[in-house]
N, C-alpha and C positions, 0 to 999 in steps of 0.2 A: 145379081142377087134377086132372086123371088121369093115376094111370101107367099105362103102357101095357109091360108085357113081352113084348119084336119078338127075331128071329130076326138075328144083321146074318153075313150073306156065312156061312151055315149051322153058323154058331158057337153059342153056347149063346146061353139066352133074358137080353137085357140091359135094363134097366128104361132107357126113353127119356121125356120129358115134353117136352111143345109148346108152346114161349115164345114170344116174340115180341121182337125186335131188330130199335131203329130203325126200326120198324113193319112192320117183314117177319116171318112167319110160320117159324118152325124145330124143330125136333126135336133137342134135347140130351138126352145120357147124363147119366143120374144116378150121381154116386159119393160114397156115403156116408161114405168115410174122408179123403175131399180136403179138403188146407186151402186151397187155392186154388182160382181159374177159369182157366181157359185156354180161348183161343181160336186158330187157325189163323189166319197171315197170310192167307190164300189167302181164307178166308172171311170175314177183317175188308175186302179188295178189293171182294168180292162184296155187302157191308152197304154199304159205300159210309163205313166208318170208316177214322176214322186210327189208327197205332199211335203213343204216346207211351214212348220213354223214360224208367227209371227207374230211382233209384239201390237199390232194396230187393230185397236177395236172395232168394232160392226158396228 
């Protein structure tokens, strides 16, 4: 794994790392203080995932 520190829309430099989801190739922020993952409906359409419902608060 490499981080890689990118420029995004000429804001400051943000540490992104290169996964892979459901065998497609992507570029996720890294955020050292989250306790959670999140992902984009828009880009779970695009993975070709479903979203499940659940009862566990944020």
């Amino acid at each position: 794994m490499v981080l890689i520190p990118k420029k995004r829309n000429g804001g400051e430099r943000l540490m992104f790392v290169d996964i892979s989801i459901a065998g497609q190739k992507r570029s996720a922020l890294v955020d050292t203080g989250a306790s959670d993952l999140f992902i984009s409906k828009k880009a779970t359409g695009k993975l070709g995932l479903s979203i499940k419902k659940s009862n566990r608060k944020i």
